[in-house]
N, C-alpha and C positions, 0 to 999 in steps of 0.2 A: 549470483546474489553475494553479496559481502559479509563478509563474517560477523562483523558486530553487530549486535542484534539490540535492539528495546524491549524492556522483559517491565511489565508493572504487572503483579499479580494480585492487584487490586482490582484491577481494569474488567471488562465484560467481554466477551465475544473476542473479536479481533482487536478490539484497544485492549487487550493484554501485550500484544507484539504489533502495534501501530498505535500512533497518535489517532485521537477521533476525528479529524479531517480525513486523515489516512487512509483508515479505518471503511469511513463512510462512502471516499472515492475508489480504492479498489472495489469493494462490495458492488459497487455500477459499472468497472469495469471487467469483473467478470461477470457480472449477468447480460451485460449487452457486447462482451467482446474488446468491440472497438468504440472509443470515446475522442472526442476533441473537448479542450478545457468548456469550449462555450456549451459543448452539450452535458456536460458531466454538471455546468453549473446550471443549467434549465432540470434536470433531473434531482439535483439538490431540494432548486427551489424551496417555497412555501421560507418560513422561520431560518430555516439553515443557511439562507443566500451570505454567500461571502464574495470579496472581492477578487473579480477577476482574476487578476494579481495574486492572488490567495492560492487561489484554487490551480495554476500554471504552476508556481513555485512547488505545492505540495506534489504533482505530477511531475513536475521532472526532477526532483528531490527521488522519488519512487522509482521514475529510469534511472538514476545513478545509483540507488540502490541495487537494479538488475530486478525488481520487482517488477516493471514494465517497460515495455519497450516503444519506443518512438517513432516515428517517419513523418517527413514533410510530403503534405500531400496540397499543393498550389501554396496558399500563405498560411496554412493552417499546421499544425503536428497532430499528428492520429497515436493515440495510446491505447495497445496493447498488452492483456498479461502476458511476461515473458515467464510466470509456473502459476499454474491453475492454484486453486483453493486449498482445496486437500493438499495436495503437496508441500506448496509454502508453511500450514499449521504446519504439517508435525515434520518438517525442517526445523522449525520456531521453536516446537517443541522437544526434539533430538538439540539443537542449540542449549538449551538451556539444562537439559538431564548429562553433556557432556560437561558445559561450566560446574556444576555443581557437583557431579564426578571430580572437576578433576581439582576442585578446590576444598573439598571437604572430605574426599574417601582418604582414609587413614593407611 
């Protein structure tokens, strides 16, 4: 995972440390494991449908993050968590109790 991290402590749940695209796609890729873009956007579905396009770029935005991991599997990329749930939070949250350590402790 990459160091710099997105921190809004406005935000709910997981769009504290993701975008709500983000957010909403991990959340399907750990409960179902493994995703391809077409099936993360059939799981979206209902009000949330974005464009294809949308949905691919926020996924492999997330692999170069080191959030998930990829393979070509025929013409398709299969996306995997490359760190479970729990772990990513309180990385996210160890992230942000160091910045603040090391910018504000006197």
């Amino acid at each position: 995972m990459t160091n710099s991290f997105y921190f809004d402590p406005d935000g709910s749940g997981l769009t504290v440390f993701l975008g709500p695209t983000e957010a909403r796609v991990m959340e399907l890729v750990w409960k179902h494991r493994t995703l391809t873009v077409k099936k993360a956007m059939y799981h979206l579905g209902g009000s949330e449908r974005q464009a294809y396009t949308t949905i691919m770029t926020v996924m492999v935005r997330l692999a170069e993050k080191g959030i998930l991991t990829r393979r070509k599997e025929g013409r398709s990329f299969v996306y995997e968590p490359a760190i479970d749930r729990e772990p990513f939070v309180r990385s996210r949250v160890k992230a942000v109790s160091d910045c603040l350590k090391r910018n504000f402790h006197p």
